[in-house]
GUVEXZA-991578 format. One record per residue: residue in three letters; x, z, y of N, C-alpha, C, O in turn. Coordinates in steps of 0.1 Angstrom, whole numbers, plus 2048, in hexadecimal, padded with zeros to 3 digits. Each point is the difference from the previous one (the first is absolute). Example, Ala and Ser with C-alpha at 12.3 -4.5 7.8 and 13.67 -1.06 7.14 Angstrom:
ala88484E7C77F780080C80980080C80A807800ser7F27F280B80980080B7F880880B80580180B
END
This chain:
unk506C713C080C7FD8077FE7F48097F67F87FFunk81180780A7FD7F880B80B7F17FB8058037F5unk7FD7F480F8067F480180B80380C7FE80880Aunk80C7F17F480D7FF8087F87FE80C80080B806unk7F97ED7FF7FB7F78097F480C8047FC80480Bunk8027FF7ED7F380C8088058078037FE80180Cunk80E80C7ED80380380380F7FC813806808806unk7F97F07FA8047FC80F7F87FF80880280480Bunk7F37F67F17F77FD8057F481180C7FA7FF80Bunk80980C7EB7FE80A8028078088067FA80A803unk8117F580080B8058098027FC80880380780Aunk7FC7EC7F67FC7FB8157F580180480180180Cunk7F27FF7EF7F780680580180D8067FA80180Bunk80C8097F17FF80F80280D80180D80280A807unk8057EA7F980C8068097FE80080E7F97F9807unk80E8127FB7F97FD81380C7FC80880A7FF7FAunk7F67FE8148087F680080E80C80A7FC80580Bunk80C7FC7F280A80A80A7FE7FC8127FE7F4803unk8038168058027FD80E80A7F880680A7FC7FAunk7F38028118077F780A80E80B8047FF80C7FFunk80B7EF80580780880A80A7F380A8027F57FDunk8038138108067F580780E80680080280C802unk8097EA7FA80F8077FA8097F780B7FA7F7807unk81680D7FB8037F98088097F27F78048007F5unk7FD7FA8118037F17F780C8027F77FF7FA7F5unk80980C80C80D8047F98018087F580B8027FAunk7E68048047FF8087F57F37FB7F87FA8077F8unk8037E880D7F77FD7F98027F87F17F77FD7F7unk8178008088007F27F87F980A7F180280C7FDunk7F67ED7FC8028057F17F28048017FC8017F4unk7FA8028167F38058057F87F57FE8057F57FDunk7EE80D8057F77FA7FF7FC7F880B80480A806unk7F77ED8047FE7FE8087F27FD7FF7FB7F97F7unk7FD80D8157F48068027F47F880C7F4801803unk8177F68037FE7FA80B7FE7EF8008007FB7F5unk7FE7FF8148047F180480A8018097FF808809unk80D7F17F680A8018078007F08057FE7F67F8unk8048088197F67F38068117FB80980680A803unk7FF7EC8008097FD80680080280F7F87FB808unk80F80E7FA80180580B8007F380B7FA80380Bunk80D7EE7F68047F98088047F87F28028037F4unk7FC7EF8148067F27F98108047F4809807800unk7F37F17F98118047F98027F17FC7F87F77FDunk81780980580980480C7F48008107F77F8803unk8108128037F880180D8077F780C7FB80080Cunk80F7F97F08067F380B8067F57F48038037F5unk7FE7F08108087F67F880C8087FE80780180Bunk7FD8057EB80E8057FB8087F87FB7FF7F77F8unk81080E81180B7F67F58058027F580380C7FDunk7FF7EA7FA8028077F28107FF7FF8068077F7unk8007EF81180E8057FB80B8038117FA80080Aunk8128017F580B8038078007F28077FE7F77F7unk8048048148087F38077FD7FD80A805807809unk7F37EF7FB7FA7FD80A7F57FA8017FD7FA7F6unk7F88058177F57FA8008047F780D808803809unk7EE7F17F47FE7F48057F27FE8007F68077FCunk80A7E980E7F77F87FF8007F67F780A7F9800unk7ED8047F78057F87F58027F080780A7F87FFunk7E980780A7FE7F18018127F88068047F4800unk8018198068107FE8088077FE7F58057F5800unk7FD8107F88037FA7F27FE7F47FD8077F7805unk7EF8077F37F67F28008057F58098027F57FCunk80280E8128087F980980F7F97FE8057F5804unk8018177F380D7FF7FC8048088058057F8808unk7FE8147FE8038088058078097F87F98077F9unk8157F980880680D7F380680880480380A7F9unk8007F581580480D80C7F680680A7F87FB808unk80B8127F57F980780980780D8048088077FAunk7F37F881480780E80B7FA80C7FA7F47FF7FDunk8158108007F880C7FF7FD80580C80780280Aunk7EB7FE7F47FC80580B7FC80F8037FF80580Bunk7FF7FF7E98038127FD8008057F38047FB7F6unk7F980E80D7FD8087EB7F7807801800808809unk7F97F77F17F48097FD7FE8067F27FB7FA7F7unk8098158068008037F57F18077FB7F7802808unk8078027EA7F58047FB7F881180B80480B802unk7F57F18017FA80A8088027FF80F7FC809808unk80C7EA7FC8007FE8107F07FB8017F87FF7F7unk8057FF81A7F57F98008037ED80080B7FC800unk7E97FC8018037F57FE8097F880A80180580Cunk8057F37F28067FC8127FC7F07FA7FE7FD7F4unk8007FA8177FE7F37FF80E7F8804809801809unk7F47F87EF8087F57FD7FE7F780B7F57FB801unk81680280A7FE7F980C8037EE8057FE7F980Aunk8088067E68007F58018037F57F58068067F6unk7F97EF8088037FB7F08138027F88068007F5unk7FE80081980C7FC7FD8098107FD80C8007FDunk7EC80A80480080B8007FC8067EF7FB7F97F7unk8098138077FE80B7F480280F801806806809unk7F47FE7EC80080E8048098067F47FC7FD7F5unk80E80B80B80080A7F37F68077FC7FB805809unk7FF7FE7E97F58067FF8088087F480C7FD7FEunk7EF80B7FB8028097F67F08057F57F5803804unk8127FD7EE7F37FE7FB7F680D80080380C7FFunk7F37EE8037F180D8007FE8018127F6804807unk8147F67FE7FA7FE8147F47F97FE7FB7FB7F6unk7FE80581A7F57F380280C7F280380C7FE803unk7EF7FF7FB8007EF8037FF7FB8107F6800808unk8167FD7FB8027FE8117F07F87FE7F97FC7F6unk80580481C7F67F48078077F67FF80C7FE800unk7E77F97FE8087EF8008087FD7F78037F47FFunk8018117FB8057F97ED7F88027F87F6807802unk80D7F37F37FC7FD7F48067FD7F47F97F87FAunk80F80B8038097FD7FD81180A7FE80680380Aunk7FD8017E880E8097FC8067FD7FA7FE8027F4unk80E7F98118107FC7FA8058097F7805809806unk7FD7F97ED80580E80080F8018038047F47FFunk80781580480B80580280C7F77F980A7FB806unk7F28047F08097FB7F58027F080580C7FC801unk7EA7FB8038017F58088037FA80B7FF7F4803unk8078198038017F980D81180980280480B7FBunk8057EA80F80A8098077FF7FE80E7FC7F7807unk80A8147FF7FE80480C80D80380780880A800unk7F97EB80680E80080F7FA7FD80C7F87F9804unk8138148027FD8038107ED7F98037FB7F6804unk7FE8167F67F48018007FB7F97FC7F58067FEunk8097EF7FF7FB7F27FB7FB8057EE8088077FAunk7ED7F48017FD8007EE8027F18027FC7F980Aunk80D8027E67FC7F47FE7F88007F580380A7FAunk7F47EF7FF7FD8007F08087FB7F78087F9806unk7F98077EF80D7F57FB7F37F47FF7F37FE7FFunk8187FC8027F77F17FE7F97FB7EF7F77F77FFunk80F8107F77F47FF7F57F78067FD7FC8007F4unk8008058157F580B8027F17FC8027FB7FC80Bunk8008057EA7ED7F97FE7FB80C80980580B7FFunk7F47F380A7FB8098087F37FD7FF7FC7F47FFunk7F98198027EF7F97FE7FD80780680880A801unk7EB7F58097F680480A7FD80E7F87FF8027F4unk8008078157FF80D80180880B7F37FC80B7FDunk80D7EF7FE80A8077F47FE80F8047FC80380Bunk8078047ED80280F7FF7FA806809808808806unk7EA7F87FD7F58038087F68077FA7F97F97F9unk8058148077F68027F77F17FF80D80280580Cunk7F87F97F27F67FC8087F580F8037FD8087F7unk7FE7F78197F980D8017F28037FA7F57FB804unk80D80F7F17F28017FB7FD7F97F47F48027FCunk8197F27F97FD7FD7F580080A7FA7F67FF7F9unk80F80D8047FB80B7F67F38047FD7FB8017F5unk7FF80181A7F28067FD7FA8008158087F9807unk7F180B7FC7FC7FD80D7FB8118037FD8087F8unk8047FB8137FB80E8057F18037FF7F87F9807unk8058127F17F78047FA7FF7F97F17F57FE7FAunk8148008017FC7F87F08048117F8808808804unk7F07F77F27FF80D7F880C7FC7F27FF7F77F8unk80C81080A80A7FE7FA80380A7F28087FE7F7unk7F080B80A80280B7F67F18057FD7F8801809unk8058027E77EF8038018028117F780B8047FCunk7E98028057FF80C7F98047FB7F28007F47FCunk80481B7FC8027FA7F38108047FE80380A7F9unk8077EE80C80C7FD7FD80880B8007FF808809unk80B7FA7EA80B80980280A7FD80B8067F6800unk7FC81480E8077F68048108027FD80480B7FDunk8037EB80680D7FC7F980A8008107FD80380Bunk80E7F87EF80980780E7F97ED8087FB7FF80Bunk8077F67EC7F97F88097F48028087FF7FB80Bunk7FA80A7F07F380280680480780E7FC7FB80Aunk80E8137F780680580A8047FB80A80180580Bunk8047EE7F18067F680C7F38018067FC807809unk7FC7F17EF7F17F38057F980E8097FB7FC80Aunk8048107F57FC80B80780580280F7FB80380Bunk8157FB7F180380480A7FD7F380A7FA80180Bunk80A7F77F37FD7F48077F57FD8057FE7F5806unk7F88147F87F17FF8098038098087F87FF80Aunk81080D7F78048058087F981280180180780Aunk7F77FC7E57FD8097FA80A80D80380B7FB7FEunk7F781080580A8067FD7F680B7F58078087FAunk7F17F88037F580B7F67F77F87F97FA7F7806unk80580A7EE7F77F77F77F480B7F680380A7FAunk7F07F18087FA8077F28017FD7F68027F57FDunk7FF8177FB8097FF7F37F58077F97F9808806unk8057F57EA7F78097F980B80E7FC80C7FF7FDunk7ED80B80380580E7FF8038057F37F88027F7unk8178028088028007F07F680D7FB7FD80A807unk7FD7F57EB7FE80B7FA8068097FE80B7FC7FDunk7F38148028068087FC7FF8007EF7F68047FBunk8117F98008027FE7EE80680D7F780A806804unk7ED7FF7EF8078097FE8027F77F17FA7F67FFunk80D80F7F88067FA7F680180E7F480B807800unk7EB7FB7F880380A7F87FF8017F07F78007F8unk8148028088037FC7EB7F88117FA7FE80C804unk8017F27F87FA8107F08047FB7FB8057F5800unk7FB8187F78078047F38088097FC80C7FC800unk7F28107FB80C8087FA80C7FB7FA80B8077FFunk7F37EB7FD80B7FB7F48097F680C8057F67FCunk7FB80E8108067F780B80A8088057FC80B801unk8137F080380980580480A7F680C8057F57FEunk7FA81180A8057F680B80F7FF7FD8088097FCunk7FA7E98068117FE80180B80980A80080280Cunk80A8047E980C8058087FD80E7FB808809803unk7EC7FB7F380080D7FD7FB8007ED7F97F87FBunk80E8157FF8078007F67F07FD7F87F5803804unk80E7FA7F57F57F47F580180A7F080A8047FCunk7E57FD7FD8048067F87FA7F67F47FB7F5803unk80680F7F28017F47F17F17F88047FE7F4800unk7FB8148027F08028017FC7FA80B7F3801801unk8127F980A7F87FE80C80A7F280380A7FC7F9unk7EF7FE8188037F17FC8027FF80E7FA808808unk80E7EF7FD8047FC8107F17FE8097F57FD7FCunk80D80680E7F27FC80F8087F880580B802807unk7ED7F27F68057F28037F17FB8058017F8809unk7F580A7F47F47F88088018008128027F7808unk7FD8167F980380480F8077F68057FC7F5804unk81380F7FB8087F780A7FF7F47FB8087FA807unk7F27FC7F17FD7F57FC7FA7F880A8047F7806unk7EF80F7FB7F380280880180380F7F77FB806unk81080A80080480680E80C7F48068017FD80Bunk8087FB7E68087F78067F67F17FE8027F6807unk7F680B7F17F67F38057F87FF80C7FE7F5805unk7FD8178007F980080B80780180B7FB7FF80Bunk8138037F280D80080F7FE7EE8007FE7FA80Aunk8038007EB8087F67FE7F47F78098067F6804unk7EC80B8007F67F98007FD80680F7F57FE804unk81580B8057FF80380A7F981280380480880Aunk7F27FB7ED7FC80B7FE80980C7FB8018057F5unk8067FF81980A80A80380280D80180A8067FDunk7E58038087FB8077FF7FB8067F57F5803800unk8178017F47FB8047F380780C7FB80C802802unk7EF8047FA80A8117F97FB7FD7F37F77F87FDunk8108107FB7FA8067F580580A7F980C802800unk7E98057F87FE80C7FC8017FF7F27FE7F47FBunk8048167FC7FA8017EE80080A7FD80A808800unk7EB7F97FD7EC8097FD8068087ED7FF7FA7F5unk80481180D7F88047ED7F57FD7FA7F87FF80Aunk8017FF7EC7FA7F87FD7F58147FC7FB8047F6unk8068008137F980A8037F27FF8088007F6808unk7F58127F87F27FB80A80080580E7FC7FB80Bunk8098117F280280780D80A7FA8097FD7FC80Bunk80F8037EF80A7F880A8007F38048087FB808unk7EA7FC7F07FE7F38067F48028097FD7F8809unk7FD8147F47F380080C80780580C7FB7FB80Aunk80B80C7F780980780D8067F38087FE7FC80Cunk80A8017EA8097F78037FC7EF80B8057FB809unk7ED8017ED7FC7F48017F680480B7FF7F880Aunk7FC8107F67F680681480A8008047FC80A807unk80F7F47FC80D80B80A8047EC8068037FD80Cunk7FD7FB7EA8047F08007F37FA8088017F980Aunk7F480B7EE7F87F88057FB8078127FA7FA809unk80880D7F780180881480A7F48067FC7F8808unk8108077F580A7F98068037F17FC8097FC807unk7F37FD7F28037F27FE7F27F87FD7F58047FCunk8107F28087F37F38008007FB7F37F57FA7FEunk8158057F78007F87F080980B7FC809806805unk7EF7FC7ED8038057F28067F77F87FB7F77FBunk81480E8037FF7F57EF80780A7F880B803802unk7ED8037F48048047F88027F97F27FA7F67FBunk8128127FD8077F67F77FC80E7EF80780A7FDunk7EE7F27FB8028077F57F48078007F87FE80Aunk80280B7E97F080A7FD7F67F78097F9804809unk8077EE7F17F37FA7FF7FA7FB7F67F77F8802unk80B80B7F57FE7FA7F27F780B7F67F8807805unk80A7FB7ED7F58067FD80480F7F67FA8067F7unk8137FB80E80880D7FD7FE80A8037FB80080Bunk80680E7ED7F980780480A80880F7F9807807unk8147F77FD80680280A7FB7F580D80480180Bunk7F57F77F27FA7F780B7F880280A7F67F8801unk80B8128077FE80A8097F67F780D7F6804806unk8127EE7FD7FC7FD80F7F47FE8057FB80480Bunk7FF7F17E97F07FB8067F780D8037F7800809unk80A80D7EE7FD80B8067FD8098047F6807800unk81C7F980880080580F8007F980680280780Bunk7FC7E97FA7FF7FD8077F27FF8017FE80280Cunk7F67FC7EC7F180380180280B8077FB7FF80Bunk80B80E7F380080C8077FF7FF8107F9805809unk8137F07F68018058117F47F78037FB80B804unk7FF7EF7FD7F57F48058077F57FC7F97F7805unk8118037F68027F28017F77F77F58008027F4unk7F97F78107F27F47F880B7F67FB8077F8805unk7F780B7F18087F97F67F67F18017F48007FFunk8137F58037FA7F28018027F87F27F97F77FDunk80F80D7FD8077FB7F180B8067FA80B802804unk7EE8017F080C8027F37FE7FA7F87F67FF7FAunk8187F98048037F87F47FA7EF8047F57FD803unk8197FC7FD8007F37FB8037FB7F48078077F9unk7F47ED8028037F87F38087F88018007F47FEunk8098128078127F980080C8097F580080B7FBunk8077EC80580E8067F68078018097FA7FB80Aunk8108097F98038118047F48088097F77FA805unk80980F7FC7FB8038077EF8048037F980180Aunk8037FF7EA7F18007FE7FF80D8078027FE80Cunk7FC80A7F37FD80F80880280480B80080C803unk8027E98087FD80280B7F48058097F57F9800unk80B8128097FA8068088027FA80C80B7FE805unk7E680080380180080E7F48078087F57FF7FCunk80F80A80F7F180180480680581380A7FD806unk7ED80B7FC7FC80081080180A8067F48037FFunk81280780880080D8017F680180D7FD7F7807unk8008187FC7F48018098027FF80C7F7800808unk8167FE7FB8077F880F7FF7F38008027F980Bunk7FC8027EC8077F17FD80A7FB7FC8037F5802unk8048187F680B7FD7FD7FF7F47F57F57FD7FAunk8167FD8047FE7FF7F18078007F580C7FF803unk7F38037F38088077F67FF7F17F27F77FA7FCunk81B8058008027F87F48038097FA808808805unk7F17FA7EC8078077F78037F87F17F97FD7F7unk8197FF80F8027F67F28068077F680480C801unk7FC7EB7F38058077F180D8058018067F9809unk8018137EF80C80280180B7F87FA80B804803unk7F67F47F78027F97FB8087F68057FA7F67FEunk8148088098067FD8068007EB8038037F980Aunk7F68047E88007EF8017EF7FE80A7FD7F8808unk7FD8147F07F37FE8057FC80580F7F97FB809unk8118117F87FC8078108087F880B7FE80380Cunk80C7F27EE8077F780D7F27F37FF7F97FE80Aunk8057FA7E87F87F58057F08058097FA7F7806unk8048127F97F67FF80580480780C7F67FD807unk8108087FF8047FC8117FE7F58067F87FB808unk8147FF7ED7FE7F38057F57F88027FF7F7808unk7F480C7EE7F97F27FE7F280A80C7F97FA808unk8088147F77F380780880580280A7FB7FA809unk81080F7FB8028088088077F98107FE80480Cunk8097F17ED8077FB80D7F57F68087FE7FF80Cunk7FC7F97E97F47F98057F68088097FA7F9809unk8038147F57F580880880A80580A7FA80480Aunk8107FE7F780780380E8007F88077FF80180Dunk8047F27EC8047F780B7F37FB80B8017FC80Cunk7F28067EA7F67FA8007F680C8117F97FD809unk80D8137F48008068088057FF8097FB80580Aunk80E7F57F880B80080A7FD7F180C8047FE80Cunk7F47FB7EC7FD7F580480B7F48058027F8809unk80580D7E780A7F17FC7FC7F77FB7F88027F6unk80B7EF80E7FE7F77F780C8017F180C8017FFunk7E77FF7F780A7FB7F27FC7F57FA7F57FC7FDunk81D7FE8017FF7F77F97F97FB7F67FD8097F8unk7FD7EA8057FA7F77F88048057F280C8047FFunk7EF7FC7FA8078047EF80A7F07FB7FF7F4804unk8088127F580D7F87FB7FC8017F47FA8097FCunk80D7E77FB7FB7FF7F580E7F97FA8087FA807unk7F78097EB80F8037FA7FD7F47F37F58027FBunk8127F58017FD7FB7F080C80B7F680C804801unk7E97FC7F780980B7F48077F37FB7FD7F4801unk8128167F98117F67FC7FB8047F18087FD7F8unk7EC80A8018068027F57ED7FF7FB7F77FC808unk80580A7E77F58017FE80081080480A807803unk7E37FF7FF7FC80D8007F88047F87F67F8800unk8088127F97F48037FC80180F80380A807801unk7E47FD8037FF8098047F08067FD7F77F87FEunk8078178037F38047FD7F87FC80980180080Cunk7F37F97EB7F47FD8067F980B80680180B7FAunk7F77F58107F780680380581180D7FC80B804unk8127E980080480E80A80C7F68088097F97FBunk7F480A81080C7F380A80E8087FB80280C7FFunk8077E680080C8057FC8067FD80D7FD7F6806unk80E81780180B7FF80580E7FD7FB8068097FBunk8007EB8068108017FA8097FD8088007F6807unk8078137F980B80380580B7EF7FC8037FD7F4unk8037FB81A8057F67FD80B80380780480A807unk8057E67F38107FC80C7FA7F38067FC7F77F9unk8048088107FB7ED8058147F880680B804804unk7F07F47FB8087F68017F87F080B7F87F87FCunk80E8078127FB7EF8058017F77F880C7FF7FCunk7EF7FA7FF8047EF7FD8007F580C7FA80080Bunk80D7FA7F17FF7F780F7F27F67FE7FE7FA80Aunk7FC8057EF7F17F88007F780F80D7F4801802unk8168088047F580A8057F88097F67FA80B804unk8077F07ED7F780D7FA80C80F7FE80C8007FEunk7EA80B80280980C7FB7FE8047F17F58067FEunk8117F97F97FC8047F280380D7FD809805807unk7F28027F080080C7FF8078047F17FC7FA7F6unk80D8108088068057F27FB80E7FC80580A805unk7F07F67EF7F680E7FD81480B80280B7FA7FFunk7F38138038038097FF7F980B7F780080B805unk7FC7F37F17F88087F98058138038098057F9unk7F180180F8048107FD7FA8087F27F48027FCunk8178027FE7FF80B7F77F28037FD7F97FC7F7unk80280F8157F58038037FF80280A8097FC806unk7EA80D8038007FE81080980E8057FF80580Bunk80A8027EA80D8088048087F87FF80B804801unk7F57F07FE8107FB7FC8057FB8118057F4801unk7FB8118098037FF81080E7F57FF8017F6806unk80780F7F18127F98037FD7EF7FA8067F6803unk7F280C7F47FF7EF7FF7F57F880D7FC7F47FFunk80081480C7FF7FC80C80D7F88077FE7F6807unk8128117F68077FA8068027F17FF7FF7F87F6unk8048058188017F28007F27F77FF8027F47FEunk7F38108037F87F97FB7FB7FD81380380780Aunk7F57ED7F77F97FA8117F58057FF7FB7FE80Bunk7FB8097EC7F27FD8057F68017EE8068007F5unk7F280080B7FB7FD7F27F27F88097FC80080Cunk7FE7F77E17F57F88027F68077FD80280C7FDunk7F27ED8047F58078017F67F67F27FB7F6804unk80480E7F37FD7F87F27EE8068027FE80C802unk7FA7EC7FE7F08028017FC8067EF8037FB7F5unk7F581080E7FB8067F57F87F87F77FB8077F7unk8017EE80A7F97F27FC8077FF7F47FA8017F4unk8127FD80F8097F77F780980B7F880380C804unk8017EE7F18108097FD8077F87F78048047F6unk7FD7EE80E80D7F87FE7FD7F580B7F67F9803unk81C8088038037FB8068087F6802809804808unk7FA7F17F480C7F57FA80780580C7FD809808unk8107EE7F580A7FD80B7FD7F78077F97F87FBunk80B8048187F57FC8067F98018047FE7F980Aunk7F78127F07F780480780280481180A806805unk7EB7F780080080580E7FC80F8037F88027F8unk80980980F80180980080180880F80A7FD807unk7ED80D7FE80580580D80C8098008048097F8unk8017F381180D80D7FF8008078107FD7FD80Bunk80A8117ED7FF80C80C8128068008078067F8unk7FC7F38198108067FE7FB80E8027F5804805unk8188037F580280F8078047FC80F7FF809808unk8047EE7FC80680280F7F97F980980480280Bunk7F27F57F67F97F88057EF8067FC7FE7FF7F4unk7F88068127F78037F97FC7F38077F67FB7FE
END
């Protein structure tokens, strides 16, 4: 059996990386971004005013000067007009340029205005260049403002649009199929008999990979028949780029997949990790390049290892940056089997020292799914060890953050 770590280690090796596509900016947020996105022009691209009132010369100030003539208005998107004289001002409005010849913005609130005249009030601290944002302190034209890697976010959308992008490359979602086996599986909303058990992996699995932007997902559930998974699983592997199948990987005699999938050509790269949940994990390679997860049925086991394989090699395809690993101090003692990485299922809690501590969730067993509820994430306990005080330091894996 392979190690947690080899086994990752072996799945990004094999992954290949999805294609480029160019999308229009409005339907990019939540995509990958594929590109350098470079500042179109200075930001701000003129001395901008930051608030409502008026502009001046400071140094006429400085002079004593607390009246001044309007001399026009200049609202956000006029062009610049110059300021003609000290004894002079301009109305400006916020996000305009900055008249010629001032330096300087009163805001609204400071000043009153009869028969055209602004006065300031007289306790009014006024400083050299106030509410100015200056041309180009953001970043300067040509500065690289966005890098490959990034989900992008509706922020990101602004900073896009503001280079003046209307189409961005975006990495190309996969086509995802999502397929549970099993005879003893019954989808919700139809009548259930003593003997058989809810299909809950599927939509589990299809709402984790929505949840992580991977939109492009169906799924299907397979009898745990050979014929209907060899038909079935050539018919999947023609039309989609990832396999994740959920169940008959293990060493039952209905555990049908690892060989039909040897059938169709898929090169199996690994079966079985030395982890708890989830040891009977399948991965391998189909003769397109597809690639195929085949996790345990087992509902604690077939969600953690999405999470800890499946999302990491998407993302890793997709050519997302992921996050740094997070590490949790356990709130309580653990003990746990030696000689196979433990997954546990936690609740975390902030402390204001910044650490996140973690509370074991112990599941039943890796059917026990409902004591999933409420839980953030489980730790990752090294097969080294199998006692763990309270305190201990620990990596931890949100479900929502990979």
């Amino acid at each position: 059996m392979l190690t947690t770590a080899q086994a990752s280690q072996a799945i990004a090796k094999s992954m290949p990386t999805f294609d480029i596509e160019s999308i229009a900016l409005d339907m990019a947020a939540g995509r990958v971004l594929r590109q350098v996105v470079s500042a179109e022009r200075d930001q701000p691209p003129f001395d901008r005013v930051m608030m409502d009132g008026i502009a001046i010369r400071f140094a006429s100030f400085e002079l004593g000067n607390r009246q001044f003539s309007i001399q026009g208005t200049q609202h956000a998107g006029d062009p610049a007009q110059t300021l003609q004289s000290d004894q002079n001002c301009i109305e400006v409005m916020t996000g305009g340029v900055l008249p010629e010849g001032s330096d300087c913005v009163i805001p609204v609130e400071r000043i009153s205005v009869v028969e055209n005249v602004a006065t300031i009030e007289d306790t009014y601290q006024v400083k050299a260049s106030q509410f100015i944002h200056p041309r180009g302190s953001d970043h300067g034209v040509g500065h690289d403002v966005l890098h490959p890697g990034v989900m992008i976010s509706p922020m990101d959308i602004a900073i896009i649009a503001s280079c003046g992008l209307d189409k961005i490359d975006v990495g190309r979602v996969p086509d995802i199929r999502v397929i549970s086996t099993g005879n003893e599986l019954v989808p919700p909303g139809q009548p259930v008999a003593a003997h058989q058990i809810r299909l809950s992996n599927g939509p589990a699995l299809v709402a984790m990979l929505n949840g992580q932007a991977f939109d492009n997902s169906s799924h299907d559930h397979l009898a745990d028949d050979v014929a209907v998974l060899e038909r079935e699983l050539s018919r999947h592997l023609e039309t989609a780029n990832v396999l994740i199948l959920s169940g008959g990987v293990s060493m039952g005699k209905a555990d049908f997949v690892p060989q039909v999938l040897q059938k169709l050509g898929v090169e199996v790269v690994f079966h079985k990790i030395s982890q708890r949940p989830g040891k009977p994990m399948w991965f391998g390679i189909g003769p397109e390049k597809q690639v195929v997860f085949a996790l345990p049925g087992n509902p604690v086991s077939s969600l953690v290892c999405c999470r800890q394989y499946v999302l990491p090699a998407l993302f890793k395809a997709s050519a997302r940056e992921i996050a740094p690993v997070q590490y949790a101090v356990l709130a309580e003692d653990v003990n746990s089997s030696a000689d196979l990485t433990c997954f546990l299922p936690v609740r975390t809690r902030n402390l204001d020292d910044g650490s996140i501590h973690a509370t074991p969730v112990p599941t039943n067993t890796s059917g026990d799914f409902a004591s999933l509820g409420g839980t953030d994430g489980y730790v990752e306990l090294r097969k080294e060890d199998s006692e763990f005080p309270a305190g201990s330091v620990v990596p931890l894996h949100l479900w929502t953050n990979p």
